[in-house]
mmCIF file of the N, C-alpha and C atoms, coordinates in Angstrom:
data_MODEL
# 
_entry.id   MODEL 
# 
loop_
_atom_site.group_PDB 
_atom_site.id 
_atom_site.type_symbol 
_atom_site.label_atom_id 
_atom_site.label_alt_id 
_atom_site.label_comp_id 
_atom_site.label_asym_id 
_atom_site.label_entity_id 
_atom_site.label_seq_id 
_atom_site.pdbx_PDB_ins_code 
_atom_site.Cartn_x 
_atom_site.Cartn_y 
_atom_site.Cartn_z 
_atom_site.occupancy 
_atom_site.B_iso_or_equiv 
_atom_site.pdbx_formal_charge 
_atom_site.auth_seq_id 
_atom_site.auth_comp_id 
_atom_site.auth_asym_id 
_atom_site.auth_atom_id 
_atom_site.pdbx_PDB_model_num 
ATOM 1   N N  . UNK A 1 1  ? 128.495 -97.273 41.032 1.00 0.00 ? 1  UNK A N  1 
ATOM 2   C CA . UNK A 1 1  ? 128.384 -96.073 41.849 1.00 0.00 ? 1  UNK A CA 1 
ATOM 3   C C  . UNK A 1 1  ? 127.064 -96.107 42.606 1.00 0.00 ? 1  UNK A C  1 
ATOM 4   N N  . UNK A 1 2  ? 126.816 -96.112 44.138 1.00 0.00 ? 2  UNK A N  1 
ATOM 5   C CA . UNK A 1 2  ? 125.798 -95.852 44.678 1.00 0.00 ? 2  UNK A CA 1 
ATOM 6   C C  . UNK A 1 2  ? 125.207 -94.422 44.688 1.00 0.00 ? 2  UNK A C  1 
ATOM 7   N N  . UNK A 1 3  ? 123.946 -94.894 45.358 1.00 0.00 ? 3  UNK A N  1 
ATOM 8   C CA . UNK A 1 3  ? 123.212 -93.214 45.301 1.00 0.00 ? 3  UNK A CA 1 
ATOM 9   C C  . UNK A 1 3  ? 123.673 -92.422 46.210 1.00 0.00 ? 3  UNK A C  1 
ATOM 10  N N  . UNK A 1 4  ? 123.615 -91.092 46.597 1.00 0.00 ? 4  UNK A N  1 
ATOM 11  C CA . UNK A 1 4  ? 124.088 -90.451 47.457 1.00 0.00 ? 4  UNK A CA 1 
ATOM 12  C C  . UNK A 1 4  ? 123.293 -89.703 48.034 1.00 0.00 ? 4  UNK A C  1 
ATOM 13  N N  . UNK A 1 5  ? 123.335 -89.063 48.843 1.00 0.00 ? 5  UNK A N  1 
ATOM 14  C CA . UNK A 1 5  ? 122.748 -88.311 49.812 1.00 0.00 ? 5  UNK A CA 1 
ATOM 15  C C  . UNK A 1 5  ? 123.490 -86.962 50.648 1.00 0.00 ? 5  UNK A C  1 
ATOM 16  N N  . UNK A 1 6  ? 122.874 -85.825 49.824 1.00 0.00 ? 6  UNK A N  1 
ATOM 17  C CA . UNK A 1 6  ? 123.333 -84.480 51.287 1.00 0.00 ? 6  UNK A CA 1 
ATOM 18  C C  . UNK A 1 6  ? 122.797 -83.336 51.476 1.00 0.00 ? 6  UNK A C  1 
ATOM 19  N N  . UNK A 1 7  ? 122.984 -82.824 52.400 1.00 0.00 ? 7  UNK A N  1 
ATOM 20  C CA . UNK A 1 7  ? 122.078 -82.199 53.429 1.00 0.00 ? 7  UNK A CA 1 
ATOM 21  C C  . UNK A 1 7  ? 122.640 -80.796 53.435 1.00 0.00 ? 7  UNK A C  1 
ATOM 22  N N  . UNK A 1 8  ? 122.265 -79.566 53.452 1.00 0.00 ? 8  UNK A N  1 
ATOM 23  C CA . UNK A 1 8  ? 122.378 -78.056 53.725 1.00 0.00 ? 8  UNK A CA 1 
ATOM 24  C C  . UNK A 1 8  ? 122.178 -77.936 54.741 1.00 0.00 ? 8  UNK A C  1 
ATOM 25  N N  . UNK A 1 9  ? 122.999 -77.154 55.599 1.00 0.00 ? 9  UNK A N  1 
ATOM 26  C CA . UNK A 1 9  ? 123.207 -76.056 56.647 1.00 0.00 ? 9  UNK A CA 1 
ATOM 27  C C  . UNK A 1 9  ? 123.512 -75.411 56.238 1.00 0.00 ? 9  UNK A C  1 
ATOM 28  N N  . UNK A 1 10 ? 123.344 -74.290 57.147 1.00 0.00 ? 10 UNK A N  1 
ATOM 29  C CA . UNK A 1 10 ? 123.405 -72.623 56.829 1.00 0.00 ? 10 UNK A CA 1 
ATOM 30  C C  . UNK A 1 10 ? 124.604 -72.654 58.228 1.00 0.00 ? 10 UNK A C  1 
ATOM 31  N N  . UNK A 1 11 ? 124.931 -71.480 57.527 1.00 0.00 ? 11 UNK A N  1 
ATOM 32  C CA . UNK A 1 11 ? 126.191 -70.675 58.087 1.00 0.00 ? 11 UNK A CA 1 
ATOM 33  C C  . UNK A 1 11 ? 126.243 -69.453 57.967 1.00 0.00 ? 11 UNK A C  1 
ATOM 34  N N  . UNK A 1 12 ? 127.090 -68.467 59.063 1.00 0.00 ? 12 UNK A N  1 
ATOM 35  C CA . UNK A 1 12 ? 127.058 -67.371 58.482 1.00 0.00 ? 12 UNK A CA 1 
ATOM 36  C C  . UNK A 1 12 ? 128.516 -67.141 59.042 1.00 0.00 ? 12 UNK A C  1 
ATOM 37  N N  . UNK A 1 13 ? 128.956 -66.132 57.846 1.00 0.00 ? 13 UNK A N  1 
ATOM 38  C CA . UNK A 1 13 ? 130.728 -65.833 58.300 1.00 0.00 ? 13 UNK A CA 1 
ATOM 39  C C  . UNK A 1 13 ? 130.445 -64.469 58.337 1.00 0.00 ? 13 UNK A C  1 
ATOM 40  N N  . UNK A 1 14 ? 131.766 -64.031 59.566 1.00 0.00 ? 14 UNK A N  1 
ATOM 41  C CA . UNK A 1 14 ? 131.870 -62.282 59.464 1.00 0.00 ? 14 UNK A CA 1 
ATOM 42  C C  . UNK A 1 14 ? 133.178 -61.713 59.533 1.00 0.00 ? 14 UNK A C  1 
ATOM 43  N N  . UNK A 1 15 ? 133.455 -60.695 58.674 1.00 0.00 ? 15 UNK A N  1 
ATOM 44  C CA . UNK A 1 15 ? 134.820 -60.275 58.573 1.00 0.00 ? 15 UNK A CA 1 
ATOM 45  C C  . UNK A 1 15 ? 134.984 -58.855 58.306 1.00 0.00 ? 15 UNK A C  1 
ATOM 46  N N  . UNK A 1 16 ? 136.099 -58.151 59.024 1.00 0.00 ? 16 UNK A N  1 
ATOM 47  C CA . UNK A 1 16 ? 136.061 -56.928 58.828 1.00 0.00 ? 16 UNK A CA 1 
ATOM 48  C C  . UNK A 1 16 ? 136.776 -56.501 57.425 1.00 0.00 ? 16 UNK A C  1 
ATOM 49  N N  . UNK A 1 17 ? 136.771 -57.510 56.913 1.00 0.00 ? 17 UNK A N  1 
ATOM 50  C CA . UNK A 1 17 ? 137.989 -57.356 55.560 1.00 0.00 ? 17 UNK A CA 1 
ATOM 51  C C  . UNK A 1 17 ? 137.073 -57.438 54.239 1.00 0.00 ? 17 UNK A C  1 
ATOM 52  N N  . UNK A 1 18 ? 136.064 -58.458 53.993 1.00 0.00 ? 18 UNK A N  1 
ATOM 53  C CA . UNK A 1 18 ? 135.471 -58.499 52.651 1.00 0.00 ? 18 UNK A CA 1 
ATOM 54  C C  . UNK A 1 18 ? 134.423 -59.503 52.780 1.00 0.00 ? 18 UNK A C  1 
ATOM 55  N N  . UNK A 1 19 ? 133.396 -59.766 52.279 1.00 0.00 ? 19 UNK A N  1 
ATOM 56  C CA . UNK A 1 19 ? 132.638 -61.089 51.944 1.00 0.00 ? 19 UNK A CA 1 
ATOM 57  C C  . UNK A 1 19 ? 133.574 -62.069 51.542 1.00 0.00 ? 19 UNK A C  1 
ATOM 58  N N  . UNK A 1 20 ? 134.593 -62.355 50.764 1.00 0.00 ? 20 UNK A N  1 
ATOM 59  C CA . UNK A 1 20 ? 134.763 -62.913 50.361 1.00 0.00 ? 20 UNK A CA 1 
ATOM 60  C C  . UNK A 1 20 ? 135.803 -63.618 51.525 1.00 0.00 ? 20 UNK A C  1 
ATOM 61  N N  . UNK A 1 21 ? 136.295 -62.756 52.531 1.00 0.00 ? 21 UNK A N  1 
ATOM 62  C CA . UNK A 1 21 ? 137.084 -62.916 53.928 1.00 0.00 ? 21 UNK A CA 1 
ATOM 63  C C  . UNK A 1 21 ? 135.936 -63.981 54.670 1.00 0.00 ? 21 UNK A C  1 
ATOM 64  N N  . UNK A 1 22 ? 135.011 -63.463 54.621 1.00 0.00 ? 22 UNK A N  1 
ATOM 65  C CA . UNK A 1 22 ? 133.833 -63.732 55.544 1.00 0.00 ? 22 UNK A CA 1 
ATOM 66  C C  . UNK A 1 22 ? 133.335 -65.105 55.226 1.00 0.00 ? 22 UNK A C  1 
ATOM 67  N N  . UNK A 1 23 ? 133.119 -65.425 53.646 1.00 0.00 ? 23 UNK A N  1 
ATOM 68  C CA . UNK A 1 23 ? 132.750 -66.797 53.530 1.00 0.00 ? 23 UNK A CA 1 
ATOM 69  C C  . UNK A 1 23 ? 134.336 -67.647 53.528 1.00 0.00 ? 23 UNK A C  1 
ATOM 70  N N  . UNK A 1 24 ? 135.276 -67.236 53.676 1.00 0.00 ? 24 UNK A N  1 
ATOM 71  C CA . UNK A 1 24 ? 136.243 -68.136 53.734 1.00 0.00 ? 24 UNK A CA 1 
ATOM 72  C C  . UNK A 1 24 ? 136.543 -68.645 54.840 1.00 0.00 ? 24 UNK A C  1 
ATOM 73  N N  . UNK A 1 25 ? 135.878 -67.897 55.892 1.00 0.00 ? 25 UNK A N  1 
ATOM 74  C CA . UNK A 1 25 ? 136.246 -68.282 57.357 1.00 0.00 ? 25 UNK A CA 1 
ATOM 75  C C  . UNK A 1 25 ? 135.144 -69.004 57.617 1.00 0.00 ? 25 UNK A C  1 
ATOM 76  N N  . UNK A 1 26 ? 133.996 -69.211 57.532 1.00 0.00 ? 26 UNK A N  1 
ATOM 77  C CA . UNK A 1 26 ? 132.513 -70.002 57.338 1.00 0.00 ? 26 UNK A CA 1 
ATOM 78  C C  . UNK A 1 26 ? 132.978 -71.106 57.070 1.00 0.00 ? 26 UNK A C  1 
ATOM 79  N N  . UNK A 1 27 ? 133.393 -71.320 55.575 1.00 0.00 ? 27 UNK A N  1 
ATOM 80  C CA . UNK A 1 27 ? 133.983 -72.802 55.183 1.00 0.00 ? 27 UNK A CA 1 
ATOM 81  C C  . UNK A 1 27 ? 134.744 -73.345 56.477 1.00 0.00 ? 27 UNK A C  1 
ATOM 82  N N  . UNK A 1 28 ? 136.158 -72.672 56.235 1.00 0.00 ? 28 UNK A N  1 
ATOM 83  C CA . UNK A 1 28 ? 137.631 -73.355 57.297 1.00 0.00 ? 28 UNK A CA 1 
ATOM 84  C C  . UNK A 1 28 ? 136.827 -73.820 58.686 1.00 0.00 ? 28 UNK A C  1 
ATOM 85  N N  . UNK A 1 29 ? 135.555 -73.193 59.303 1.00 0.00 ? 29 UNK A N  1 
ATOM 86  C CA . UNK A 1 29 ? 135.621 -73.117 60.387 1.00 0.00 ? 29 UNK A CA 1 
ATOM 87  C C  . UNK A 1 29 ? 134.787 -74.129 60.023 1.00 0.00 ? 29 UNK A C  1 
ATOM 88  N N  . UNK A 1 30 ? 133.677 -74.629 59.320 1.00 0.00 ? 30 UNK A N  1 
ATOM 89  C CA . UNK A 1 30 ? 132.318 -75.467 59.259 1.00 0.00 ? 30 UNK A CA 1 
ATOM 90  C C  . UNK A 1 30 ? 133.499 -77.098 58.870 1.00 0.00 ? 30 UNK A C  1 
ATOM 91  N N  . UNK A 1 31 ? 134.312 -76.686 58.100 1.00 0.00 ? 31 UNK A N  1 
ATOM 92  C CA . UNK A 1 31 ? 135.043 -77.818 57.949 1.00 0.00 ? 31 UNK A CA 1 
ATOM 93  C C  . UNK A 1 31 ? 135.866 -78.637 58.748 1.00 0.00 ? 31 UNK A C  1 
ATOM 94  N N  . UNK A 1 32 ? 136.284 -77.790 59.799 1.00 0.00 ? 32 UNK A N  1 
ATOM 95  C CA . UNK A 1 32 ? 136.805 -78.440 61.163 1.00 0.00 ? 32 UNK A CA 1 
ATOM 96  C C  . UNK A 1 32 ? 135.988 -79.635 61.806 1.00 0.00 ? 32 UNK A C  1 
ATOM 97  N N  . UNK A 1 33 ? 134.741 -79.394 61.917 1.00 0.00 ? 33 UNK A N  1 
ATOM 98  C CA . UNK A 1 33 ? 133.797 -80.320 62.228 1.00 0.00 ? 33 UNK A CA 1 
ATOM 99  C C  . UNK A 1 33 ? 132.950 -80.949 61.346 1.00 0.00 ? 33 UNK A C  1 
ATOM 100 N N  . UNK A 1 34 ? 132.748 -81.109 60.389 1.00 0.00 ? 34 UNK A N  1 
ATOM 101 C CA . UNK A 1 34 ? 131.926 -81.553 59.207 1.00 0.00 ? 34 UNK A CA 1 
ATOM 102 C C  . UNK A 1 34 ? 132.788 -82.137 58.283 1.00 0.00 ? 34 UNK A C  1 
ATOM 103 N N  . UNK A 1 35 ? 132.678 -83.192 57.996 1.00 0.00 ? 35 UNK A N  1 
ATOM 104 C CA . UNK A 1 35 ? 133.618 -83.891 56.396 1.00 0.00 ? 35 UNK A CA 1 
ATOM 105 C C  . UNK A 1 35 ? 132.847 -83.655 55.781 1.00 0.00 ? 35 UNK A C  1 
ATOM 106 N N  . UNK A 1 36 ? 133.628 -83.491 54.477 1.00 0.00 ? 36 UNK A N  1 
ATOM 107 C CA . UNK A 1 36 ? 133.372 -83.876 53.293 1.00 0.00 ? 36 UNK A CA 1 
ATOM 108 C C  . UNK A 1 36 ? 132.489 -83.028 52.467 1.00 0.00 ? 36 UNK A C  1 
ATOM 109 N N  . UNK A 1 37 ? 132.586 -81.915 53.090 1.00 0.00 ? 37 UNK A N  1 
ATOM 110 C CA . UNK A 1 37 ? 131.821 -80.521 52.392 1.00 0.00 ? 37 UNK A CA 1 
ATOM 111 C C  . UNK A 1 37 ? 131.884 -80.527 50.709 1.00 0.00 ? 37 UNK A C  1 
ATOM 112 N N  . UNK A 1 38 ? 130.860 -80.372 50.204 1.00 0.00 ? 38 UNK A N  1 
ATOM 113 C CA . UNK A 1 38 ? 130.848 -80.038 48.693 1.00 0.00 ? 38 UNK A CA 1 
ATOM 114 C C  . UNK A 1 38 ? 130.905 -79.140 48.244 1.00 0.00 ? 38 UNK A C  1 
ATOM 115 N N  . UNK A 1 39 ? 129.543 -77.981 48.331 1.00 0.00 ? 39 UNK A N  1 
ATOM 116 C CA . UNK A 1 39 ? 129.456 -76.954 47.799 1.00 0.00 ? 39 UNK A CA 1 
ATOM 117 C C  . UNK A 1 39 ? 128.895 -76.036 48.891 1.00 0.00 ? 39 UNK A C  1 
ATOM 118 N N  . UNK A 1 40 ? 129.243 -74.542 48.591 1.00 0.00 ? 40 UNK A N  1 
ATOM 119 C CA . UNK A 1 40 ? 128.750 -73.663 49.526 1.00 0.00 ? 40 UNK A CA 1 
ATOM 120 C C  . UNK A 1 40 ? 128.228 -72.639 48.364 1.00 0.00 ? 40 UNK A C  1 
ATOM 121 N N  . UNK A 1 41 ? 126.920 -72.467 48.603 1.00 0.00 ? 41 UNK A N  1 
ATOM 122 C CA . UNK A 1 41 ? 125.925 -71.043 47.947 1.00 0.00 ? 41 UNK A CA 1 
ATOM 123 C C  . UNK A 1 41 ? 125.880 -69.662 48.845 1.00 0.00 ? 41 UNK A C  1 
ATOM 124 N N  . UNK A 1 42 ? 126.120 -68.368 48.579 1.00 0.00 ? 42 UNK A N  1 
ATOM 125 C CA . UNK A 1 42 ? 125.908 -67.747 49.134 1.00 0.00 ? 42 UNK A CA 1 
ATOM 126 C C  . UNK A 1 42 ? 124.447 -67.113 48.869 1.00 0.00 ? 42 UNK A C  1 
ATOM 127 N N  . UNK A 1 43 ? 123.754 -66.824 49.680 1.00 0.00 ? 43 UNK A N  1 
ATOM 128 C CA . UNK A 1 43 ? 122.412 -66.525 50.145 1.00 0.00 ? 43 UNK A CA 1 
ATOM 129 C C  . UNK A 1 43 ? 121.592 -65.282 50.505 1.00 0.00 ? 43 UNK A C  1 
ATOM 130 N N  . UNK A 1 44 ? 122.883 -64.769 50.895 1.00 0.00 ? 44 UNK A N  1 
ATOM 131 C CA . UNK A 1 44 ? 122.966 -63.106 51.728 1.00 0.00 ? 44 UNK A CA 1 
ATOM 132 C C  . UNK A 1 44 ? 123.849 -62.291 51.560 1.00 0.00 ? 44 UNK A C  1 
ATOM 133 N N  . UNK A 1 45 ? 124.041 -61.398 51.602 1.00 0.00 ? 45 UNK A N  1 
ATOM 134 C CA . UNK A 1 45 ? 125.075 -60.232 51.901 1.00 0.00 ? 45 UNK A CA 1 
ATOM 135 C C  . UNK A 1 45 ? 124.816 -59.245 52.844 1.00 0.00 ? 45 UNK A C  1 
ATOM 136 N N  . UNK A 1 46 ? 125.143 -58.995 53.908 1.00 0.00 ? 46 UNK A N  1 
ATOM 137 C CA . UNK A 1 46 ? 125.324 -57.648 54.177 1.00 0.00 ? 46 UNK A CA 1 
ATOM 138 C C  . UNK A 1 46 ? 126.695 -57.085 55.682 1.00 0.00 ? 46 UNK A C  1 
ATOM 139 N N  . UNK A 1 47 ? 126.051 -56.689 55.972 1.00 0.00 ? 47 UNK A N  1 
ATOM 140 C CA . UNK A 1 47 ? 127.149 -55.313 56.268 1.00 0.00 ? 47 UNK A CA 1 
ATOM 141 C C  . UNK A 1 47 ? 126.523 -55.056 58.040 1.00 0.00 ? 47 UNK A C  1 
ATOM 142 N N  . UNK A 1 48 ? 127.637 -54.807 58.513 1.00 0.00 ? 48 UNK A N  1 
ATOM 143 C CA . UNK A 1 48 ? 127.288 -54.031 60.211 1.00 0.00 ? 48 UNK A CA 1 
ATOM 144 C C  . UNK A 1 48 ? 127.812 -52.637 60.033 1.00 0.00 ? 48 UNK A C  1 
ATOM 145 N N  . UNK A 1 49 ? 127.419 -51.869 60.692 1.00 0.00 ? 49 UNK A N  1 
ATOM 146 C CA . UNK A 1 49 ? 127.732 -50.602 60.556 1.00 0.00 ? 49 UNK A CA 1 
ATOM 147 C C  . UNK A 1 49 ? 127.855 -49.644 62.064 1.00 0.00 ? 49 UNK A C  1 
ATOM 148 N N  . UNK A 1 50 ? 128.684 -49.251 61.695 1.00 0.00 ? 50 UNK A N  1 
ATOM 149 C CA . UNK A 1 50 ? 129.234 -48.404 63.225 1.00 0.00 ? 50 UNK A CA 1 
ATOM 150 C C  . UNK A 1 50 ? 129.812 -47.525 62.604 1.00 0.00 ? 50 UNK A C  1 
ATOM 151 N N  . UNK A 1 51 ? 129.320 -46.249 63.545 1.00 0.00 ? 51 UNK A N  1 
ATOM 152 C CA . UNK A 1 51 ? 129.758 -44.668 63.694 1.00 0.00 ? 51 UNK A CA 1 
ATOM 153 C C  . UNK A 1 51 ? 129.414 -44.097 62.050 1.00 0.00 ? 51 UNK A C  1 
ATOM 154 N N  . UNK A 1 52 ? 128.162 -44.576 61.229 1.00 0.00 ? 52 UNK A N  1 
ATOM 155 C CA . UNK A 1 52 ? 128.524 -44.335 59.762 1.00 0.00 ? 52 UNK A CA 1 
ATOM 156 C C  . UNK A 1 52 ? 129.462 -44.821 58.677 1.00 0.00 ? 52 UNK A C  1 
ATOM 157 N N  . UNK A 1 53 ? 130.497 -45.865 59.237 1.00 0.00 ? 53 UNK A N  1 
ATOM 158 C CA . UNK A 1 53 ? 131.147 -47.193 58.194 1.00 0.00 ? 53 UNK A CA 1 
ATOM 159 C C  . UNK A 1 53 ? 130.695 -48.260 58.348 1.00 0.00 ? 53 UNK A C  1 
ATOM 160 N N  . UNK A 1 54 ? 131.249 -48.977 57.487 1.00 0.00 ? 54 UNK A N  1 
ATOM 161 C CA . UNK A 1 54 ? 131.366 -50.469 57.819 1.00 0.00 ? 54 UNK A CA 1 
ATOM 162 C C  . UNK A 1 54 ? 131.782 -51.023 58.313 1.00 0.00 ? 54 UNK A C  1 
ATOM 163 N N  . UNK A 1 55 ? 131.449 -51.851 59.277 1.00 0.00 ? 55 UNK A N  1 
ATOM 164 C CA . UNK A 1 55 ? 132.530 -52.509 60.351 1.00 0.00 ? 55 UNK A CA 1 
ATOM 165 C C  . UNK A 1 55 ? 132.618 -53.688 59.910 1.00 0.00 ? 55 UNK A C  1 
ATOM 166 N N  . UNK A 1 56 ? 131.788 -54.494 59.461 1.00 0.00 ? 56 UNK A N  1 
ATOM 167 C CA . UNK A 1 56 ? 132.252 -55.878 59.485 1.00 0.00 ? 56 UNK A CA 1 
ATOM 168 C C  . UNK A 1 56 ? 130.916 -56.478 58.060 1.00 0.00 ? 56 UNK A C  1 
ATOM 169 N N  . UNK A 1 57 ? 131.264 -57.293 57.080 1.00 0.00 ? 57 UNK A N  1 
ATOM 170 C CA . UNK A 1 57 ? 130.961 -58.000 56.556 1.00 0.00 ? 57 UNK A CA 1 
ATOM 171 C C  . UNK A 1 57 ? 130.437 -59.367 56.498 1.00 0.00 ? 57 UNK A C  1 
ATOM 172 N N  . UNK A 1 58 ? 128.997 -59.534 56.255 1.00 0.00 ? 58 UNK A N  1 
ATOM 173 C CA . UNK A 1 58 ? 128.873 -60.934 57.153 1.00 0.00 ? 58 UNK A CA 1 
ATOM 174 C C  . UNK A 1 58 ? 128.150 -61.484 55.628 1.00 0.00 ? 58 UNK A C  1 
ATOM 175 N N  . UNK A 1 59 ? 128.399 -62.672 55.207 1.00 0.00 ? 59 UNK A N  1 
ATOM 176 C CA . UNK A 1 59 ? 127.466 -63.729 54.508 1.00 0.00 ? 59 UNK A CA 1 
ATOM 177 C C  . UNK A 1 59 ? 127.046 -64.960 54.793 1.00 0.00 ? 59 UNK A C  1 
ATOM 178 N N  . UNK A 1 60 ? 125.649 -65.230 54.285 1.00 0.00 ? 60 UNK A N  1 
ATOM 179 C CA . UNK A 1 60 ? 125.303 -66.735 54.837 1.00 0.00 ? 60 UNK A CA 1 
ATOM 180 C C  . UNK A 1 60 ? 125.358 -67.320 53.626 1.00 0.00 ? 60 UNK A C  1 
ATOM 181 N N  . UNK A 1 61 ? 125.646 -68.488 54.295 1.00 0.00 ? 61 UNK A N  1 
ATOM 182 C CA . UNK A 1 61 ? 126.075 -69.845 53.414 1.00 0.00 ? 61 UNK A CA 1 
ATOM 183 C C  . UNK A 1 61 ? 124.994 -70.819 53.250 1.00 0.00 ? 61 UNK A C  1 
ATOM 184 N N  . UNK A 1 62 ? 124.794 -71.125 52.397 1.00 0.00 ? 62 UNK A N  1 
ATOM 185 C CA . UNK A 1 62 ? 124.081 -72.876 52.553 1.00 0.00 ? 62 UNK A CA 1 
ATOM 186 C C  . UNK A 1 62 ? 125.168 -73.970 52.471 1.00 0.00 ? 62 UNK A C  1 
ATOM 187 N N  . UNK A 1 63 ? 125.867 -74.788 52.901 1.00 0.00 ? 63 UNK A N  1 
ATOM 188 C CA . UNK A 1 63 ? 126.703 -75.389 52.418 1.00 0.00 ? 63 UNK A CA 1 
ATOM 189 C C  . UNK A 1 63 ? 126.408 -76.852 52.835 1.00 0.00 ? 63 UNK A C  1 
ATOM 190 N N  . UNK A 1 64 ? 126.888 -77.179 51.382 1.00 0.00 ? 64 UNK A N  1 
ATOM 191 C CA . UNK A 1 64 ? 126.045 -78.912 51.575 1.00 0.00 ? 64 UNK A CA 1 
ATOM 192 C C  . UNK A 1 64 ? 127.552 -79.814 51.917 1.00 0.00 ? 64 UNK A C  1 
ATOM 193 N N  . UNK A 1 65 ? 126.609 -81.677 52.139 1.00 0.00 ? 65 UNK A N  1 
ATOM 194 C CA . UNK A 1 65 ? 128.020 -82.078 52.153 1.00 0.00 ? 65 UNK A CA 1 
ATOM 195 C C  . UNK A 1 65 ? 127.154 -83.293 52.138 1.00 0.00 ? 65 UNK A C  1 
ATOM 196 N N  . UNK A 1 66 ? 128.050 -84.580 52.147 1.00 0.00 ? 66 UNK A N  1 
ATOM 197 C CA . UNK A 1 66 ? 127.063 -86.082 51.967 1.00 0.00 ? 66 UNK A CA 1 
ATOM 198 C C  . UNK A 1 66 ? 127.307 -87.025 52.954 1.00 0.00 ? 66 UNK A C  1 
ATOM 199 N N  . UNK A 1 67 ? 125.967 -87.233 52.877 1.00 0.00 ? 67 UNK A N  1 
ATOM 200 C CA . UNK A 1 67 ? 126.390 -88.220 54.499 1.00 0.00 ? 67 UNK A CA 1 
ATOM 201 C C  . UNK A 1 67 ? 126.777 -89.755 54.065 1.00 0.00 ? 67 UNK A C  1 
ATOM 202 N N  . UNK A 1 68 ? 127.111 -90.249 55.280 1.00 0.00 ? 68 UNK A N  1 
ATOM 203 C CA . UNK A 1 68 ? 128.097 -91.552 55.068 1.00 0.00 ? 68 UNK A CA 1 
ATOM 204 C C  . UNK A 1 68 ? 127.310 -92.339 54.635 1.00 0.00 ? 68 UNK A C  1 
ATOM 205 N N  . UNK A 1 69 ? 127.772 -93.521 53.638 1.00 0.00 ? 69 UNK A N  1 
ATOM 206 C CA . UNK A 1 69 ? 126.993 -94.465 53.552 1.00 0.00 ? 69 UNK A CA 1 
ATOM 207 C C  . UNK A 1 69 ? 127.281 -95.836 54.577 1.00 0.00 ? 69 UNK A C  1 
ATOM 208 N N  . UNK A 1 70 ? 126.715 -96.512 54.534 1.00 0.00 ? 70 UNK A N  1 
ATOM 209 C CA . UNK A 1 70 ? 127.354 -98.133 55.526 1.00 0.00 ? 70 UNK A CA 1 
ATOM 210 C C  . UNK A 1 70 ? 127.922 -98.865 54.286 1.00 0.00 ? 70 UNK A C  1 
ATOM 211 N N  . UNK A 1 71 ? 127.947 -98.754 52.986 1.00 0.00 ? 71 UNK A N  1 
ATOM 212 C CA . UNK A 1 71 ? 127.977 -99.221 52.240 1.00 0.00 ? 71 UNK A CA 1 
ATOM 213 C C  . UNK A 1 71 ? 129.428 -99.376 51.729 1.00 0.00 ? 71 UNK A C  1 
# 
């Protein structure tokens, strides 16, 4: 087994439905362009607010993933 290597970006998802809406769309969408995603930490929580509710739910991500080897 070689050594490996990977790297964190941040992300942030937003959803009018839940955090948990919000980081699911973060992933699907970070994964379109990025292989091979590992793990995602959430970092943040919060909330937009209009007229006195909540409008929308947003969390940031760290989400790692490993870069290629030549190997």
């Amino acid at each position: 087994m070689s050594d490996s290597v990977y790297r964190v970006t941040e992300v942030i998802g937003a959803s009018p439905e839940s955090w948990e809406a919000a980081a699911k769309h973060a992933v699907e969408t970070a994964a379109r362009t990025i292989r091979d995603l590992r793990i995602a930490e959430a970092t943040r929580f919060d909330v937009t607010i209009k007229d006195g509710k909540v409008s929308e739910y947003r969390v940031r991500l760290g989400i790692s993933f490993k870069y290629e080897s030549d190997d």
